[in-house]
N, CA, C and O atoms as CSV, one atom per row, in Angstrom:
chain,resi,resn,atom,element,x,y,z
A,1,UNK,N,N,0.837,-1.180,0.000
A,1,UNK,CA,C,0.000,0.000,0.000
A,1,UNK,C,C,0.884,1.245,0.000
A,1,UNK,O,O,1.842,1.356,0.764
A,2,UNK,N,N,0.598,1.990,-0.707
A,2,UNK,CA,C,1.365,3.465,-1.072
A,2,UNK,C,C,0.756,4.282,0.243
A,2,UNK,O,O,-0.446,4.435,0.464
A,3,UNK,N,N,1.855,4.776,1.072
A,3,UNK,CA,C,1.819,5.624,2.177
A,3,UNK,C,C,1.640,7.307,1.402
A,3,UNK,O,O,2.589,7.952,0.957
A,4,UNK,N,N,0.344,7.710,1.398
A,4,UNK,CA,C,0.391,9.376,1.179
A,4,UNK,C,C,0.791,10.472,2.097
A,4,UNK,O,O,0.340,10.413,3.240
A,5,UNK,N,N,1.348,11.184,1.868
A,5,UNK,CA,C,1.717,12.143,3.443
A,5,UNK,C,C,1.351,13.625,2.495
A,5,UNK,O,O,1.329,13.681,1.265
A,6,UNK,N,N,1.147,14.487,3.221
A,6,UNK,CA,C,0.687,15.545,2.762
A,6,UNK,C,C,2.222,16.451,2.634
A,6,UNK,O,O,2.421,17.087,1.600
A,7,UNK,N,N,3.036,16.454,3.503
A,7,UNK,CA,C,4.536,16.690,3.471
A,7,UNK,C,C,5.284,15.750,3.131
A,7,UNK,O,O,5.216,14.659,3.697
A,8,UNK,N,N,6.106,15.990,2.180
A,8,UNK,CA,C,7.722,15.264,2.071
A,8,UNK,C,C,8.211,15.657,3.135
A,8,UNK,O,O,7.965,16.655,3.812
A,9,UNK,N,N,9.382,14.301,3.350
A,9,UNK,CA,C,10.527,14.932,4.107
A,9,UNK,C,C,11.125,15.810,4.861
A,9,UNK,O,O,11.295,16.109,6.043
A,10,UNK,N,N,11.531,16.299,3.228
A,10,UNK,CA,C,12.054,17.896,3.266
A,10,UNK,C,C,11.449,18.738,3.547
A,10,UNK,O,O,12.099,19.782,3.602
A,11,UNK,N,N,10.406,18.829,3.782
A,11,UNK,CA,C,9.378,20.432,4.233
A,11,UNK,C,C,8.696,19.945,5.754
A,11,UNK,O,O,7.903,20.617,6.412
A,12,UNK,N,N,9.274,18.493,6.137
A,12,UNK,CA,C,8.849,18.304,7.227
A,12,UNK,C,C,9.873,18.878,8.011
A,12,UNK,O,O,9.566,19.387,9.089
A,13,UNK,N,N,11.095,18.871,7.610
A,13,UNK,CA,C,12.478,18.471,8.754
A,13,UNK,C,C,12.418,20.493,8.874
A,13,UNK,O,O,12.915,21.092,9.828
A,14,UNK,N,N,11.793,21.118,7.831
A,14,UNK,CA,C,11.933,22.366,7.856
A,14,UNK,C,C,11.350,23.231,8.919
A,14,UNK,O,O,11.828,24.346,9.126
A,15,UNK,N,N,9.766,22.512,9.993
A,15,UNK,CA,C,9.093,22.808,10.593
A,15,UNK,C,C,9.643,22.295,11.905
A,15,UNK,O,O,9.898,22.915,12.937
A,16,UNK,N,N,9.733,21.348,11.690
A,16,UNK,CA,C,9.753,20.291,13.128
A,16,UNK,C,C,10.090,20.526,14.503
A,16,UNK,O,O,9.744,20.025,15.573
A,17,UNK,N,N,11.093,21.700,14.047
A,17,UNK,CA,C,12.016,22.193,15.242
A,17,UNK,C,C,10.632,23.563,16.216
A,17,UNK,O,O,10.495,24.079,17.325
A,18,UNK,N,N,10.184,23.559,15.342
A,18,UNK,CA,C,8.853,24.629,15.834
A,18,UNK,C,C,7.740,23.863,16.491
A,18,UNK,O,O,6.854,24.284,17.234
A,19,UNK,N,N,7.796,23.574,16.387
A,19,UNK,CA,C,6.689,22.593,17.171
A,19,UNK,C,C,6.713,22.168,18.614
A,19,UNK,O,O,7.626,21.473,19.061
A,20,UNK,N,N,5.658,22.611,19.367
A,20,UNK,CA,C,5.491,22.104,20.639
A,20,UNK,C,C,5.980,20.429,20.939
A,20,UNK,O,O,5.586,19.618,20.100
A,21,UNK,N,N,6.751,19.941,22.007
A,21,UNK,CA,C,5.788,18.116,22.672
A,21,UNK,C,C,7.125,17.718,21.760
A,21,UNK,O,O,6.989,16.634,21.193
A,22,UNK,N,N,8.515,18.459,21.491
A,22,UNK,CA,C,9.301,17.907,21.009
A,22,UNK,C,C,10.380,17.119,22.408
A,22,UNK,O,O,10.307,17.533,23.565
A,23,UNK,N,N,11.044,16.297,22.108
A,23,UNK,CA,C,12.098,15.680,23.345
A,23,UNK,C,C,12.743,16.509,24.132
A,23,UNK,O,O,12.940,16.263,25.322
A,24,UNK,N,N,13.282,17.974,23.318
A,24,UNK,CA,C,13.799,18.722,24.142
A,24,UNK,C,C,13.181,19.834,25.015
A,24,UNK,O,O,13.751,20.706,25.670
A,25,UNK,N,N,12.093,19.620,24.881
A,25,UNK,CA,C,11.222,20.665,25.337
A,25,UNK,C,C,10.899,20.309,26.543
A,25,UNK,O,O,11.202,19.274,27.136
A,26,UNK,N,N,9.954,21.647,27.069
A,26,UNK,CA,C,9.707,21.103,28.554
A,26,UNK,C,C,8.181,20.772,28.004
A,26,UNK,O,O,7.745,21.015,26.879
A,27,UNK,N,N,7.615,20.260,28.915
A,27,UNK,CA,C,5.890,19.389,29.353
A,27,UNK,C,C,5.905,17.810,27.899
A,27,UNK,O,O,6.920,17.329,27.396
A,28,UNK,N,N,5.034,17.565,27.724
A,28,UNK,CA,C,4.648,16.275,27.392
A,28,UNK,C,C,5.559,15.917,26.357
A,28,UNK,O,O,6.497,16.661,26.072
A,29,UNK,N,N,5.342,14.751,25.725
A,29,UNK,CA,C,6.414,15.128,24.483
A,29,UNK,C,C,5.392,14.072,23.865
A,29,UNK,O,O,4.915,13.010,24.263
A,30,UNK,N,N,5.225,15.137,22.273
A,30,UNK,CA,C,3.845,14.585,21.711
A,30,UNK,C,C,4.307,13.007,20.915
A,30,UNK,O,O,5.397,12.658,20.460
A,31,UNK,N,N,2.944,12.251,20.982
A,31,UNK,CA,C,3.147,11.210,20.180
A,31,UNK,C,C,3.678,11.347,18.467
A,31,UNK,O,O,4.644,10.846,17.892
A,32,UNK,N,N,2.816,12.058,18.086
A,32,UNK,CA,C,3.676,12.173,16.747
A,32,UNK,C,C,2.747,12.881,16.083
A,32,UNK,O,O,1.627,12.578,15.674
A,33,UNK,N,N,3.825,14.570,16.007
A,33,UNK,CA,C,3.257,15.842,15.485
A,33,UNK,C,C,3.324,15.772,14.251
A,33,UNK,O,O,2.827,16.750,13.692
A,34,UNK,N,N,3.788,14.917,13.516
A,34,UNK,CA,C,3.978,14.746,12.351
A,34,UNK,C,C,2.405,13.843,11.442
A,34,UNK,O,O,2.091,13.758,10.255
A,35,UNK,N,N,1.856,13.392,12.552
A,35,UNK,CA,C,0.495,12.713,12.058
A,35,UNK,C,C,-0.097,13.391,12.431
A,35,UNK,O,O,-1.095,12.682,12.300
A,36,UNK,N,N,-0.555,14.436,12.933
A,36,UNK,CA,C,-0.994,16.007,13.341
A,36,UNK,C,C,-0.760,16.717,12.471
A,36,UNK,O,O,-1.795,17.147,11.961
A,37,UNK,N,N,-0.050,17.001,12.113
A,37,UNK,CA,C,-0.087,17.793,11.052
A,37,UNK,C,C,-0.515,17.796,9.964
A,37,UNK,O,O,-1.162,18.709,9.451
A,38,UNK,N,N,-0.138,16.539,9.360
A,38,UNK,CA,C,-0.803,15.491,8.582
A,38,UNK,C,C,-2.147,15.580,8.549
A,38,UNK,O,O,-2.509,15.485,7.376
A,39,UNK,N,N,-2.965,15.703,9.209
A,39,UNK,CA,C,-4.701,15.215,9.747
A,39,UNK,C,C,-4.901,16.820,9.875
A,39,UNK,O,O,-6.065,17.184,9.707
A,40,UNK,N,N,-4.003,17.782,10.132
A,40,UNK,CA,C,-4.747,19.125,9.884
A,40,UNK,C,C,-4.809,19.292,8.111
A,40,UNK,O,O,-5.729,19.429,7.304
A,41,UNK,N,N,-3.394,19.204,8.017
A,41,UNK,CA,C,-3.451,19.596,6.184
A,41,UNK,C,C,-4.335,18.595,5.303
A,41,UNK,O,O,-4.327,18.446,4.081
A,42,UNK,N,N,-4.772,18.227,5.865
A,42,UNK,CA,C,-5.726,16.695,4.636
A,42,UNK,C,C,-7.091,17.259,4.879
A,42,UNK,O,O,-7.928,17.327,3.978
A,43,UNK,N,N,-7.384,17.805,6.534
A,43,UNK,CA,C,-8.655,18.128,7.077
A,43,UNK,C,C,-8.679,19.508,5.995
A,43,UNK,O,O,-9.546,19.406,5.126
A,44,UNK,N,N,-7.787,20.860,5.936
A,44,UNK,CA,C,-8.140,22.135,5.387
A,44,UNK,C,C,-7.954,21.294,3.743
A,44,UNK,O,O,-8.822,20.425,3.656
A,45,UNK,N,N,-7.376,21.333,2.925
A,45,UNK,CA,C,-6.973,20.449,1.730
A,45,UNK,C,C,-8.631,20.019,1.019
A,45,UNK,O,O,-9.199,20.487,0.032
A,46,UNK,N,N,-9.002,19.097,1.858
A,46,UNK,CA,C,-10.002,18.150,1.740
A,46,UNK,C,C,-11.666,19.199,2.128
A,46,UNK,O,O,-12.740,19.076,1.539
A,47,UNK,N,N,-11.438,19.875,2.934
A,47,UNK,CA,C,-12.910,20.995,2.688
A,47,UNK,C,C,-13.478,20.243,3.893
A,47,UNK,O,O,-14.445,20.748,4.463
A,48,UNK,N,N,-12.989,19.117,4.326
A,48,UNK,CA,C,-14.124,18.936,5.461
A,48,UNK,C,C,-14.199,19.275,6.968
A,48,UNK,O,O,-13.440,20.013,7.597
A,49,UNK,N,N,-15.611,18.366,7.560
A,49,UNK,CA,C,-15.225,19.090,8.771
A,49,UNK,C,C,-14.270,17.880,10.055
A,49,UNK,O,O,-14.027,16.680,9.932
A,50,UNK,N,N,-13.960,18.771,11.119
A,50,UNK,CA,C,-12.856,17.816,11.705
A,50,UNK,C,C,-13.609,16.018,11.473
A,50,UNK,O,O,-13.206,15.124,10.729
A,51,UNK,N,N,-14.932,16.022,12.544
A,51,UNK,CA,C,-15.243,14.974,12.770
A,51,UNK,C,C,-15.249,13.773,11.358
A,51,UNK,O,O,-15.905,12.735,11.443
A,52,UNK,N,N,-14.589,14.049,10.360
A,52,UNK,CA,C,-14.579,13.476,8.688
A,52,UNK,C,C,-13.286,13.391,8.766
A,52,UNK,O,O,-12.791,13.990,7.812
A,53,UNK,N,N,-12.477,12.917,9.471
A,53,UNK,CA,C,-10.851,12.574,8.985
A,53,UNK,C,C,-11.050,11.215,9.184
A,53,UNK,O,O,-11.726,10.608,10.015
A,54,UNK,N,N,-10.406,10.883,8.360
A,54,UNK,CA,C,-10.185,8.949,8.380
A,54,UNK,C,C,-9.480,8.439,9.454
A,54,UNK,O,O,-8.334,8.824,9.685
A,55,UNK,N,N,-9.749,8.044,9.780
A,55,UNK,CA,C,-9.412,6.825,11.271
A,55,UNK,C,C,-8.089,6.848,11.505
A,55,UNK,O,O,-7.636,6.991,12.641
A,56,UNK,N,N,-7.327,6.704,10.407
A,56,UNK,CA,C,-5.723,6.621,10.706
A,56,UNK,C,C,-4.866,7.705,11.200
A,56,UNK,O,O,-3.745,7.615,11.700
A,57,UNK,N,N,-5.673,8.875,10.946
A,57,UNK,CA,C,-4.624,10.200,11.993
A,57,UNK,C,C,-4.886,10.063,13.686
A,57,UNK,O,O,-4.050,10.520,14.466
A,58,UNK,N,N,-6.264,9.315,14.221
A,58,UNK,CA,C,-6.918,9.149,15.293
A,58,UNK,C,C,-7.967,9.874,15.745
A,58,UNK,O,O,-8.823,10.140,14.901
A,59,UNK,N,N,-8.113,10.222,16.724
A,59,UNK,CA,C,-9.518,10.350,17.213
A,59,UNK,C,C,-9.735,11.692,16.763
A,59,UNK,O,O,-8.646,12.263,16.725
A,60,UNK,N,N,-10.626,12.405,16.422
A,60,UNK,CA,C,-11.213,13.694,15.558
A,60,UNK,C,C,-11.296,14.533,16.263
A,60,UNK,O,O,-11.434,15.662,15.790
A,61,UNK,N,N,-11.258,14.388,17.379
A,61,UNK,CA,C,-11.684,15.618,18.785
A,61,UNK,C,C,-10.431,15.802,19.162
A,61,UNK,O,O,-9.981,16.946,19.088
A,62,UNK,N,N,-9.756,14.937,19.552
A,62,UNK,CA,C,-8.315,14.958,20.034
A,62,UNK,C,C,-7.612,16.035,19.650
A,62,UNK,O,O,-6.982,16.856,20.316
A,63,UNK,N,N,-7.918,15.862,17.715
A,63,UNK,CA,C,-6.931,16.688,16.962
A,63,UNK,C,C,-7.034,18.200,16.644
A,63,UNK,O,O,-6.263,19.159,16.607
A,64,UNK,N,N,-8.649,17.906,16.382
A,64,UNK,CA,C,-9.314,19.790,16.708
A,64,UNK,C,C,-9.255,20.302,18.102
A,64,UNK,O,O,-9.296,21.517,18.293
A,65,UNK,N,N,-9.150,19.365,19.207
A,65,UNK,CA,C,-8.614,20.228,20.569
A,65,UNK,C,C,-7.373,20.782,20.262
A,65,UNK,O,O,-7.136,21.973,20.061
A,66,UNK,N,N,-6.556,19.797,20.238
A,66,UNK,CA,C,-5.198,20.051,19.649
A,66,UNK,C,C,-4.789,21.589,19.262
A,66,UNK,O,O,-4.285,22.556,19.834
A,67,UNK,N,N,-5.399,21.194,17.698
A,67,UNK,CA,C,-5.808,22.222,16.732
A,67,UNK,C,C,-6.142,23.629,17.454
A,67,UNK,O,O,-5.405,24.570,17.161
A,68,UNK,N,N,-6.819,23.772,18.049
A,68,UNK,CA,C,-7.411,24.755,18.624
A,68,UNK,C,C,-6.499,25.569,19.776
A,68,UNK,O,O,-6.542,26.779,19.997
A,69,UNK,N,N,-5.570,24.461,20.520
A,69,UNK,CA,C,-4.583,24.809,21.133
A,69,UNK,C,C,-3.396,25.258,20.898
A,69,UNK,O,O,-2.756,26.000,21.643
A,70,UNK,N,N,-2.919,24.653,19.433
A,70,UNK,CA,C,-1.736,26.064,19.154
A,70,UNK,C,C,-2.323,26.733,18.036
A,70,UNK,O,O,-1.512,27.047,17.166
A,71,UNK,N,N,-3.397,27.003,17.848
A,71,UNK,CA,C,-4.075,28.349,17.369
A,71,UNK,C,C,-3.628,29.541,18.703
A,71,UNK,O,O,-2.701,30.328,18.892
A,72,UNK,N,N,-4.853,29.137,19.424
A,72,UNK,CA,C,-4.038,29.976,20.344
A,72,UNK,C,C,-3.160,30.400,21.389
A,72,UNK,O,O,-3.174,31.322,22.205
A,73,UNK,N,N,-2.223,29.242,21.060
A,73,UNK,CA,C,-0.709,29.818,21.993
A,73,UNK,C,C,0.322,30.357,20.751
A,73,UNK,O,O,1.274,31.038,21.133
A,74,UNK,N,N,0.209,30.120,19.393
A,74,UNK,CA,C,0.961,30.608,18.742
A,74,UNK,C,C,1.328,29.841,17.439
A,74,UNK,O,O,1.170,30.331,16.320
A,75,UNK,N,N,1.800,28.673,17.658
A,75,UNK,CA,C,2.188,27.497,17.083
A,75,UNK,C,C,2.202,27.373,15.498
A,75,UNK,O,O,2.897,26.719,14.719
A,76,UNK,N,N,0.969,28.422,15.312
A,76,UNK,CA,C,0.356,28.133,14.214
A,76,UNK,C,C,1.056,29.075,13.193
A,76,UNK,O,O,1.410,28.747,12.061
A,77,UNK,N,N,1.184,30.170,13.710
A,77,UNK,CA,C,1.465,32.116,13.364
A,77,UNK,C,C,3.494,31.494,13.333
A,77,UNK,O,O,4.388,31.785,12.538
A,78,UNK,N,N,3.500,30.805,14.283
A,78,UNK,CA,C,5.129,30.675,14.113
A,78,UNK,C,C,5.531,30.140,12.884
A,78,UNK,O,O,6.423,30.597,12.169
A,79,UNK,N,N,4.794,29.089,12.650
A,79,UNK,CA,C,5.547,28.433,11.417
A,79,UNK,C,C,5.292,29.161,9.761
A,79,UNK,O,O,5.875,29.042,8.683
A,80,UNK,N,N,4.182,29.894,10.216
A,80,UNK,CA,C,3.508,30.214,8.983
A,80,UNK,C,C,4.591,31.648,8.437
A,80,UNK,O,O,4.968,32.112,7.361
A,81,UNK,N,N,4.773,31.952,9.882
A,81,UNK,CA,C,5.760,33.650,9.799
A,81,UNK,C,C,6.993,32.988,9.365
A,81,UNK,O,O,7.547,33.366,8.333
A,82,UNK,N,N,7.440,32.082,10.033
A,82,UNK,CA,C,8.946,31.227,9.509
A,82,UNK,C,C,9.041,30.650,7.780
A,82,UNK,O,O,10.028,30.818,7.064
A,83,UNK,N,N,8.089,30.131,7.469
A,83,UNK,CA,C,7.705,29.992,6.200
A,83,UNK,C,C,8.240,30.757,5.211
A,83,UNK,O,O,9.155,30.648,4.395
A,84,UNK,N,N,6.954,32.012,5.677
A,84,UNK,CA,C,7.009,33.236,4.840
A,84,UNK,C,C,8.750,34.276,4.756
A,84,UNK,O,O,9.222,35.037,3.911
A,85,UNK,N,N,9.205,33.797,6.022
A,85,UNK,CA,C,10.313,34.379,6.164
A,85,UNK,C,C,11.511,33.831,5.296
A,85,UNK,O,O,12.642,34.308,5.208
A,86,UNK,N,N,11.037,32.817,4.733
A,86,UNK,CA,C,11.369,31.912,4.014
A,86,UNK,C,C,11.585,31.515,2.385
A,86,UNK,O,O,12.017,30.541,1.769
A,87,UNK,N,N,11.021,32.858,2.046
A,87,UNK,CA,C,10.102,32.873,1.230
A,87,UNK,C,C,9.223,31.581,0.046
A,87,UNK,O,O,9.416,31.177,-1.100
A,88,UNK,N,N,8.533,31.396,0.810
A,88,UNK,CA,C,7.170,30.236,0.490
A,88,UNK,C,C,5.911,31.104,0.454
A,88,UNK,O,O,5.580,31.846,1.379
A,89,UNK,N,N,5.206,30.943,-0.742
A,89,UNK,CA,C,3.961,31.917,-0.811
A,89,UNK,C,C,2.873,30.726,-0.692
A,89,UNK,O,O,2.739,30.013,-1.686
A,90,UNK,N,N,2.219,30.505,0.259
A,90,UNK,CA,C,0.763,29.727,0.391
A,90,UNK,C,C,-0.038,30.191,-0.019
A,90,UNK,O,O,-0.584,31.012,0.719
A,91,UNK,N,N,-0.435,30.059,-0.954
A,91,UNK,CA,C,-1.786,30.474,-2.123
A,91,UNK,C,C,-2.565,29.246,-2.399
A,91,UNK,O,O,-2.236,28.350,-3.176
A,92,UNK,N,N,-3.621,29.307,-1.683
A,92,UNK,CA,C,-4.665,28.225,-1.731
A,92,UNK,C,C,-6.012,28.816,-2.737
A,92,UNK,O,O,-6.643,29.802,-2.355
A,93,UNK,N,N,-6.324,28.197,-3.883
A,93,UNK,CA,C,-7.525,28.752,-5.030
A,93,UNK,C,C,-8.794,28.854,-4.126
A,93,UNK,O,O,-9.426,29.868,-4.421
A,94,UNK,N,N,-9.366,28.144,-3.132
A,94,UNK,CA,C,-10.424,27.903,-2.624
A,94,UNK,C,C,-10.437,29.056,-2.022
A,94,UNK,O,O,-11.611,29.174,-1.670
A,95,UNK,N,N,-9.857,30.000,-1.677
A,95,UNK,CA,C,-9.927,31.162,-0.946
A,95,UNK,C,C,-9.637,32.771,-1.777
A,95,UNK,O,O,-9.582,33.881,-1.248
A,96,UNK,N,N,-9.445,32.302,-3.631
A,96,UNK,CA,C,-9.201,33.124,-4.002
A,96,UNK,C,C,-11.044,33.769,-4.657
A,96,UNK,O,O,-11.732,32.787,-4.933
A,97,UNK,N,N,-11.396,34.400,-4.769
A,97,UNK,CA,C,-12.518,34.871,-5.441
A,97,UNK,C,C,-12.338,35.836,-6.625
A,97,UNK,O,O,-11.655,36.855,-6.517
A,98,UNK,N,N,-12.868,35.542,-7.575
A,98,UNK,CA,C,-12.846,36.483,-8.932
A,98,UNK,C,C,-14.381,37.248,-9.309
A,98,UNK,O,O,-15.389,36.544,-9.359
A,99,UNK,N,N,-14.460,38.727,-9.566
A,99,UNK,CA,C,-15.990,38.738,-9.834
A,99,UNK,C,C,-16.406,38.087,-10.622
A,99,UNK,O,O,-15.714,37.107,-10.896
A,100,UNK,N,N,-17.397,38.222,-11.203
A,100,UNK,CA,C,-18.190,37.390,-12.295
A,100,UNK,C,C,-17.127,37.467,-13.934
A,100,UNK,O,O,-16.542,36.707,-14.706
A,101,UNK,N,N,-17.460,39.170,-13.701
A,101,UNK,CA,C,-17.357,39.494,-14.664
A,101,UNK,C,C,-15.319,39.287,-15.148
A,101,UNK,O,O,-14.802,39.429,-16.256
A,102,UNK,N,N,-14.809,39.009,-14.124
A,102,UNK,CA,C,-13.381,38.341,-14.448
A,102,UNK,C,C,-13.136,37.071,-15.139
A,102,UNK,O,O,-12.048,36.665,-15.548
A,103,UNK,N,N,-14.559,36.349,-15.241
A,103,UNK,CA,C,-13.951,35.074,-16.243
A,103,UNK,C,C,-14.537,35.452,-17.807
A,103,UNK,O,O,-14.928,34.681,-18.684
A,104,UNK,N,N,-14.498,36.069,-17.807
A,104,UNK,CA,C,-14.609,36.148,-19.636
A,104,UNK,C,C,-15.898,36.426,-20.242
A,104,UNK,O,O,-16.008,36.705,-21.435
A,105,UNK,N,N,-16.890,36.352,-19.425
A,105,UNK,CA,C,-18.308,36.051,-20.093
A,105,UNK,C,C,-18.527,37.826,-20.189
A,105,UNK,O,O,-18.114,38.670,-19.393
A,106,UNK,N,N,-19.289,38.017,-21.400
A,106,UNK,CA,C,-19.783,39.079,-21.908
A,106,UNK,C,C,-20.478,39.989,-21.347
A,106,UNK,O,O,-21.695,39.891,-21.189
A,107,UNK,N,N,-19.917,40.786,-21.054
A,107,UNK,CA,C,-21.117,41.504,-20.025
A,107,UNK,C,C,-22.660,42.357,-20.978
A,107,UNK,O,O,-22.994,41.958,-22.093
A,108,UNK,N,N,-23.192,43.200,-20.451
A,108,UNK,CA,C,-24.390,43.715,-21.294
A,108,UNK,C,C,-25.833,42.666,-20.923
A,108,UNK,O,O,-25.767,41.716,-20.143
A,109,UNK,N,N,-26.971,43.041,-21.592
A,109,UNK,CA,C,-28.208,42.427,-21.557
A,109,UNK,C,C,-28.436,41.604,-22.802
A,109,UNK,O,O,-29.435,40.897,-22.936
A,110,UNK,N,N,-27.381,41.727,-23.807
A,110,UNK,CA,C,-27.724,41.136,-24.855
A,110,UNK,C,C,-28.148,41.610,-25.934
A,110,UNK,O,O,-28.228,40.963,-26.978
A,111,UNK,N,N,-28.498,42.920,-25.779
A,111,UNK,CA,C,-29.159,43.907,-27.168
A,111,UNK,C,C,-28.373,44.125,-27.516
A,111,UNK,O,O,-27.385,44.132,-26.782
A,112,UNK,N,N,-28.268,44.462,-28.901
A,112,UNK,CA,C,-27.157,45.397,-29.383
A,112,UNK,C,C,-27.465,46.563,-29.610
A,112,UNK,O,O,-28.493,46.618,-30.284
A,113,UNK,N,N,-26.989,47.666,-29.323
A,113,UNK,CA,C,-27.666,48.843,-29.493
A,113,UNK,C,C,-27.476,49.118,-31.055
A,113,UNK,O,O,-27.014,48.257,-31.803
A,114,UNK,N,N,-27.894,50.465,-31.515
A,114,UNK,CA,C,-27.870,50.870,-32.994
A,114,UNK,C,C,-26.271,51.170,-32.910
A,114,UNK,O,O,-25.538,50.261,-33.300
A,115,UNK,N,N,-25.741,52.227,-32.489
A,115,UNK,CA,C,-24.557,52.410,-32.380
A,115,UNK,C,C,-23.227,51.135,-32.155
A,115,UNK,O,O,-22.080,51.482,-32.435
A,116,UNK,N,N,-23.478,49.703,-31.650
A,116,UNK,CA,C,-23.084,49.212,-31.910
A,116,UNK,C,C,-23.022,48.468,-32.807
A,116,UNK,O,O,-21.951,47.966,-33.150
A,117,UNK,N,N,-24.449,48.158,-33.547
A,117,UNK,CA,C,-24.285,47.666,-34.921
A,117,UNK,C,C,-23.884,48.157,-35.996
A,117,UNK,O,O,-23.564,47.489,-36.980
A,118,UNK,N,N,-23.856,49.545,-35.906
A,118,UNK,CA,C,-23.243,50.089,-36.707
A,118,UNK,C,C,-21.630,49.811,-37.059
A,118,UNK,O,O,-21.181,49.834,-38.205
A,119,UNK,N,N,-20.957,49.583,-36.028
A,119,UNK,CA,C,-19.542,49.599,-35.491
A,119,UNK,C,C,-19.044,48.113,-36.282
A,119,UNK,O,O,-18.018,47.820,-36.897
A,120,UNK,N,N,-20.496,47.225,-35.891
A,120,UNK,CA,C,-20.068,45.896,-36.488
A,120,UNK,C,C,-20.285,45.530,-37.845
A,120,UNK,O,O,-19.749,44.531,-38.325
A,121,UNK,N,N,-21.203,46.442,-38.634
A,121,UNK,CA,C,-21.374,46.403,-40.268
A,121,UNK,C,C,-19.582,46.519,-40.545
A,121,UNK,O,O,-19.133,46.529,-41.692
């Protein structure tokens, strides 16, 4: 079975050191922030809501507590500022919006006025 990870490697080993629950740190030392992370980026990625992650990151509450906890101690703002400091531009389409009238379609009611038919003889 082909193991999917939402990070390579390399963009893991780039974060890692930021992260709460590491060995050198003080209080718990997390089971594995790396399947956390994992189960956040698949959860935003994927459009759904927490309680819809597949079984294998673990329990769904766990991870949106989690989640919710280095929202607000920081956790979140650190890596994203380190990133950027980095320069990595996160541009996600689902969050980009275009007016209507930016994809191409014709604007007007459909008449042509006299003055424009004229233009088009």
């Amino acid at each position: 079975m082909v193991k999917r990870n939402g990070l390579r490697d390399d963009q893991w080993q780039r974060i890692e050191h930021l992260l709460p629950g590491r060995k050198q740190t003080v209080g718990v030392t997390a089971k594995d922030n790396r399947l956390f992370v994992e189960a956040v980026l698949y959860r935003y990625r994927a459009g759904i809501p927490w309680r819809d992650l597949p079984e294998r990151f673990g329990d769904w509450n766990n991870i949106a507590c989690r989640h919710h906890r280095w929202s607000e101690s920081g956790v979140w703002e650190r890596v994203f500022t380190y990133l950027a400091d980095n320069e990595y531009a996160m541009i996600d389409s689902t969050i980009i919006r275009a007016h209507q009238h930016a994809a191409g379609a014709k604007g007007g009611t459909g008449k042509r006025s006299a003055l424009g038919a004229a233009k088009a003889d």
